[in-house]
C-alpha positions in Angstrom: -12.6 15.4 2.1 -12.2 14.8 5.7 -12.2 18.7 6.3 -15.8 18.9 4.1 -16.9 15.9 6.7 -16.4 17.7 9.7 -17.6 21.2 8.6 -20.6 20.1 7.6 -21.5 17.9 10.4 -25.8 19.6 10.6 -26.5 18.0 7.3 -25.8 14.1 6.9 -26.8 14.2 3.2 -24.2 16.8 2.6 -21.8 15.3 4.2 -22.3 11.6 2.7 -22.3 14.2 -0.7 -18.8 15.7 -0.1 -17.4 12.2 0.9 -18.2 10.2 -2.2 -18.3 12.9 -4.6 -14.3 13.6 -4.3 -12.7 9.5 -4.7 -14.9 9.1 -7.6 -14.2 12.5 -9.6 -10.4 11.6 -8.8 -11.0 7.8 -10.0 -12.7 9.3 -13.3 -10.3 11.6 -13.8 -7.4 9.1 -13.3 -9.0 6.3 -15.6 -9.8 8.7 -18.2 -6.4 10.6 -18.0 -4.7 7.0 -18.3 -6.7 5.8 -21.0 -6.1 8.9 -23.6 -2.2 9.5 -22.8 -0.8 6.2 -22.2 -3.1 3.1 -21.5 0.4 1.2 -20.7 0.0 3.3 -17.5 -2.5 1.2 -16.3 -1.8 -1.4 -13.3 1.0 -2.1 -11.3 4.1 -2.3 -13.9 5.9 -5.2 -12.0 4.6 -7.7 -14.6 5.7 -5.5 -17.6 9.0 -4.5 -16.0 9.3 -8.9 -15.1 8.6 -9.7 -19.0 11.0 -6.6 -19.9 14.0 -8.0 -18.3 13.2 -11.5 -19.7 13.7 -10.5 -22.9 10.2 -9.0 -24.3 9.7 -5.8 -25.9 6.8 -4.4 -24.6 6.2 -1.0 -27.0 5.6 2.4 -25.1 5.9 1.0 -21.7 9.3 2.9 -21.0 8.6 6.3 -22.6 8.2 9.8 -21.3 4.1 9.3 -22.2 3.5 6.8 -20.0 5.9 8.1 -17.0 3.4 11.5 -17.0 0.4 9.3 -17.2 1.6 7.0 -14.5 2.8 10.5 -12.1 -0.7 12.2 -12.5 -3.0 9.1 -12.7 -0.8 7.8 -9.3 -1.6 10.6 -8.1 -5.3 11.0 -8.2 -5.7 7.2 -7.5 -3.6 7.5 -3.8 -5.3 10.9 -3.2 -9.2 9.2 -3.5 -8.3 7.4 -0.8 -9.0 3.8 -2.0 -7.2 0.8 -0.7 -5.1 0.6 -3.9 -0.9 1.1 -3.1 2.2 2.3 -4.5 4.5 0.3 -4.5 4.6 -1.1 -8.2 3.6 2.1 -9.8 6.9 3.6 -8.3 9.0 0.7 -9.9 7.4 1.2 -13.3 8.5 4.9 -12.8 11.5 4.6 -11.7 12.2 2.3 -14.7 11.1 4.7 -16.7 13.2 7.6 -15.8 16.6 5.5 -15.8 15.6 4.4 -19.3 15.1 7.9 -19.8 18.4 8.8 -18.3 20.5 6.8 -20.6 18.9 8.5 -23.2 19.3 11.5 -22.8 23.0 11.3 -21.2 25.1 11.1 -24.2 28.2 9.6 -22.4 26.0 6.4 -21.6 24.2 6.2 -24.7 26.9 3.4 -26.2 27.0 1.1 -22.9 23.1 1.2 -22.4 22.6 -0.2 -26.3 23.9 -3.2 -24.9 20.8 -5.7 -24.1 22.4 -7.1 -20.5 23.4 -3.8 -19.7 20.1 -2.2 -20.0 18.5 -5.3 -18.1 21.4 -4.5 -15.2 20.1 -0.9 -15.4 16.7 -1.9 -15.2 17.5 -3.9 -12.1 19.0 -1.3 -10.3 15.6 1.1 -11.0 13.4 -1.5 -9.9 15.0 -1.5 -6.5 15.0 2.3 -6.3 11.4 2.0 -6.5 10.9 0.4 -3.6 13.4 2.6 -1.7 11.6 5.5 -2.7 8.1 3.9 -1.6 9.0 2.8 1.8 12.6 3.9 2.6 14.5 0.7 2.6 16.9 0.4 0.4 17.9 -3.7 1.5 14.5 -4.0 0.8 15.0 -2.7 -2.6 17.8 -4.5 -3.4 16.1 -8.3 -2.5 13.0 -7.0 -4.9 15.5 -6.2 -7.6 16.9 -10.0 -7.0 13.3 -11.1 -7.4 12.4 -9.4 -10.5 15.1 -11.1 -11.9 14.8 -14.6 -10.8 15.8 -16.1 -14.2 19.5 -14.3 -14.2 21.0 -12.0 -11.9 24.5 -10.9 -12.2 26.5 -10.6 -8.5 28.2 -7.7 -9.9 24.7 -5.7 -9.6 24.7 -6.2 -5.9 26.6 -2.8 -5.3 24.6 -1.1 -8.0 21.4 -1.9 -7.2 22.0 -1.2 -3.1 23.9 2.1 -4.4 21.2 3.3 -6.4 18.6 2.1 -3.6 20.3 4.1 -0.7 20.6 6.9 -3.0 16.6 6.7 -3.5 15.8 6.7 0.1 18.0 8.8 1.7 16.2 11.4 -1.2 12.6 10.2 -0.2 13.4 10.9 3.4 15.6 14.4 2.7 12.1 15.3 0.7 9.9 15.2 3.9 12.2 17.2 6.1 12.3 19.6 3.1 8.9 19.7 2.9 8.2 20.3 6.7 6.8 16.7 7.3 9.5 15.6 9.4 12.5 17.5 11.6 15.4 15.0 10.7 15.6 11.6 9.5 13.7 8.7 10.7 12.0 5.8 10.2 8.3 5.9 8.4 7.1 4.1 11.3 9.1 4.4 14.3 8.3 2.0 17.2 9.6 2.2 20.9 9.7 -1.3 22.1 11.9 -1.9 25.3 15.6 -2.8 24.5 15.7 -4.7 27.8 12.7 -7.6 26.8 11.2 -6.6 23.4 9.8 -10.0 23.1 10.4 -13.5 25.0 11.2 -17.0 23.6 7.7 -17.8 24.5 6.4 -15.5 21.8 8.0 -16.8 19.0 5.5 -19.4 18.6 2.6 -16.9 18.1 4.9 -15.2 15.4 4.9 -18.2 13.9 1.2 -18.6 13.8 0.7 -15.2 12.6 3.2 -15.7 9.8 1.5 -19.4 8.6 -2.1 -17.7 9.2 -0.9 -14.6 6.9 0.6 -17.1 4.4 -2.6 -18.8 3.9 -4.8 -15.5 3.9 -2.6 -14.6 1.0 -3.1 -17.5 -0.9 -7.0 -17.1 -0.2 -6.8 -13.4 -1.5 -4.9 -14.7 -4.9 -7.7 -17.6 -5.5 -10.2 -14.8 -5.0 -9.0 -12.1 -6.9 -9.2 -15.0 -9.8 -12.5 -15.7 -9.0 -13.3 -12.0 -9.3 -12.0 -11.7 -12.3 -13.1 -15.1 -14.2 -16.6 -13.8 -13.1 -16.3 -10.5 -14.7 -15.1 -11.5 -17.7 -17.4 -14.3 -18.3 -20.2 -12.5 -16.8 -22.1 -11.6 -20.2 -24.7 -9.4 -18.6 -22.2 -7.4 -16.3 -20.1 -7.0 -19.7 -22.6 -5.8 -21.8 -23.9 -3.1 -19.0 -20.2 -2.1 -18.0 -19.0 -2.4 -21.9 -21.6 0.7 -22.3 -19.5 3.2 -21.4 -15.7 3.1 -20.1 -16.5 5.2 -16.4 -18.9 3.0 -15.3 -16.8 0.1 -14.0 -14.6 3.1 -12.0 -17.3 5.7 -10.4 -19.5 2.0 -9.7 -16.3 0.7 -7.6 -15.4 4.0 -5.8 -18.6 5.2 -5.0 -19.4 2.0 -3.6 -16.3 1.8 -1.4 -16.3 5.3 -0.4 -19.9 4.6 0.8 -19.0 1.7 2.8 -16.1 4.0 4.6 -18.5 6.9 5.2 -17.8 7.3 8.7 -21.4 8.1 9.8 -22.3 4.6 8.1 -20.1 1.1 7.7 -17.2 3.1 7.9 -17.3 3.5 11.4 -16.5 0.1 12.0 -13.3 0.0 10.0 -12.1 3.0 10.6 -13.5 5.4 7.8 -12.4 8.6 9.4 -8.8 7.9 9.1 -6.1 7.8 5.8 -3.8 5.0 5.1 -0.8 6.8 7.0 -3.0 7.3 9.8 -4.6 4.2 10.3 -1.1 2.7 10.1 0.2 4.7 12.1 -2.0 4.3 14.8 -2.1 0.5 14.5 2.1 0.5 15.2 1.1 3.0 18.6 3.0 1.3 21.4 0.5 0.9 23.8 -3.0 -1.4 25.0 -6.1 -0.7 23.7 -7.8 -2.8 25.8 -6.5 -1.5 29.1 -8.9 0.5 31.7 -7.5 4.0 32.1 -6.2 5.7 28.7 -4.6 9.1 28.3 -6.6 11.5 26.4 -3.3 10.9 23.1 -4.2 7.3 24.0 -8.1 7.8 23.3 -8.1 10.1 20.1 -6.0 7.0 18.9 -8.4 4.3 20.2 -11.8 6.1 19.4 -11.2 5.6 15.7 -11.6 1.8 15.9 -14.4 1.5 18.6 -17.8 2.9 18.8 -20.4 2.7 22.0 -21.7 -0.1 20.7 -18.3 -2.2 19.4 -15.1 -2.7 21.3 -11.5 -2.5 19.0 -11.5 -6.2 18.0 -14.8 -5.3 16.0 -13.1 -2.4 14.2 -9.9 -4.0 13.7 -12.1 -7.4 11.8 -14.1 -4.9 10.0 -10.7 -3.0 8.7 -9.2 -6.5 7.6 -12.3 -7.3 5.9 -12.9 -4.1 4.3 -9.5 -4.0 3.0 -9.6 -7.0 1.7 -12.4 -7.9 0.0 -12.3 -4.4 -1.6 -9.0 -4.6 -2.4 -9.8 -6.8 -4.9 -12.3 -5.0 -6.7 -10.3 -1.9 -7.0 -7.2 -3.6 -8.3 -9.1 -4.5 -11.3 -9.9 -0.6 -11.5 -8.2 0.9 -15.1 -6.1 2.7 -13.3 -2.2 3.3 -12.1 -2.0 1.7 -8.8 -0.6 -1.2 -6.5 -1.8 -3.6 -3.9 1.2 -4.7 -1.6 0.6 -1.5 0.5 -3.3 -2.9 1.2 -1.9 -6.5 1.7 0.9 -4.8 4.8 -2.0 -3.1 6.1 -3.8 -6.1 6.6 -1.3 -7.8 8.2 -1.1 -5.1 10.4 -4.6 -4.6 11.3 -4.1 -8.8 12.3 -0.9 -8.3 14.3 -2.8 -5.7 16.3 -5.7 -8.2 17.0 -3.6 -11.0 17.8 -1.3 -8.9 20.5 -4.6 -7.5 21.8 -6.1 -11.0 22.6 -2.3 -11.9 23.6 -2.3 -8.4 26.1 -6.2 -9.3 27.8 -5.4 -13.2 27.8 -1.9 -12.6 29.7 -3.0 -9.0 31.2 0.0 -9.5 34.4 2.6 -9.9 31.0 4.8 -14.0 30.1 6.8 -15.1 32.4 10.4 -16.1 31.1 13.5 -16.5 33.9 11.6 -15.5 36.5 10.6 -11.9 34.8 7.2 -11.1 34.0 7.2 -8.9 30.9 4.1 -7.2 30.1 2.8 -7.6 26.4 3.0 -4.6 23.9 0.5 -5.3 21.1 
């Protein structure tokens, strides 16, 4: 998409054409895709995979069916580029393929029969899912804990951080594999000085960030409610989008690929970019508020300020963008998540914050009698 963008840069109807028309034909495609070979494919899968280890059957949610619709549909909801996430689609698969796995491994067939060892199993998956999505397997583990507020056995401690480090290290080996990195490393690596990475001082404004996230979150849960109450009471909208089961889909993504054409709105919330790129440059280790910029520093900066808006315009315009729309598309019928959109939000927010910080305190906080400049 980005590539049809550029090339046809002497026709703006062309390219508005070329960036719309790809999100919604994947978006079609995925909801349609979904909806003939597996409709339990549909969402995020935490809440299934929750009510499956209380107890519930849920039929068809843990077949081979539903793992392909949830792979492709995945698939062509991450590559249309809407602010939709991962992260509970790849627990629902990996769910899926260990209940898989027991099946088909006839030496695990009689232990996996047993209802708490199948929930332990389950467990286990659920934090491989979230190793494979971001890399961290203790982060996996304490999901798995989560999932299974009501009862979790101590015993699956080692299984579920075995099985976790297993899934990373894999996710990680795949991208040097696949030429996308030389060795192992972190998703997002950061370069802060070992010396002073952050002063005492500082801690308070992490705090501040952390209760003004909190309550940003519970704002986008009371909306998302609100969005949805509407829509199903709504008779009108029901009747019109009841019509025909694409129109709810290609209405959503062609409306927020048009507000990220980069030409139009999206070039105040930083249209141009993907998610690993906008994420990656809102971790860049440097000012973007300061005077003289390197050229690296510039095709970094130039994505979230245009000659008539500075980066604090960009940066409010990403956090709004992503969030209100983030909403709509997670009541999209397709395979997707929304903790991704929610981390890159509270990115987009760090960055402002440490940008006011860096032009409020430009000589750096004192602490000891050392002045430590601020790294946003």
């Amino acid at each position: 998409r980005i590539w049809l963008y550029q090339d046809l840069t002497s026709h703006t109807a062309l390219q508005f054409l070329a960036w719309v028309s790809l999100p919604v034909c994947l978006i079609l495609f995925s909801a349609g895709f979904v909806h003939i070979v597996a409709p339990q494919s549909i969402g995020s899968g935490i809440p299934e995979m929750k009510t499956i280890l209380r107890g519930v059957a849920l039929k068809e949610y843990l077949t081979f069916r539903t793992l392909v619709a949830k792979v492709i549909g995945l698939t062509a909801t991450l590559g249309s580029g809407l602010p939709l996430g991962k992260e509970g689609p790849f627990v629902h698969i990996a769910s899926i393929v260990a209940t898989l796995l027991s099946k088909l491994v006839t030496s695990f067939q009689g232990i996996y029969e047993n209802e708490s060892r199948n929930c332990e199993m389950l467990a286990a998956a659920c934090a491989v899912g979230v190793a494979s999505c971001f890399g961290a397997p203790i982060g996996g583990v304490l999901f798995s804990i989560e999932v299974t507020t009501v009862y979790f056995a101590v015993r699956n401690y080692w299984r579920g951080f075995f099985s976790a480090v297993c899934g990373a290290t894999m996710f990680r080996l795949l991208a040097i594999w696949f030429r996308r990195a030389e060795t192992l490393t972190a998703m997002f690596a950061t370069s802060f000085t070992m010396d002073f990475p952050f002063d005492p001082q500082e801690l308070f404004i992490f705090a501040l960030i952390g209760v003004g996230c909190g309550l940003l979150g519970a704002f986008w849960v009371w909306l998302h409610r609100q969005y949805v109450i509407f829509m199903r009471k709504n008779k009108s909208v029901n009747s019109f989008l009841q019509k025909n089961r694409f129109l709810y889909p290609g209405i959503v993504s062609l409306l927020v690929s048009s507000m990220s054409f980069p030409i139009g709105p999206g070039q105040y919330c930083a249209g141009e970019l993907n998610t690993h790129a906008q994420v990656h440059g809102l971790f860049t280790n440097f000012t973007w508020t300061k005077e003289h910029l390197t050229v690296e520093e510039m095709s970094i900066v130039k994505h979230w300020a245009t000659p008539y808006s500075d980066v604090f315009v960009g940066l409010m315009g990403y956090v709004l963008f992503t969030f209100i729309f983030s909403i709509m598309c997670s009541t999209v019928p397709v395979p997707s998540g929304i903790f991704i959109p929610v981390f890159k939000i509270g990115a987009a927010l760090g960055r402002m914050v440490g940008e006011g910080m860096a032009l409020w305190f430009p000589n750096g906080v004192r602490y000891g009698g050392i002045i430590t400049p601020i790294t946003p």
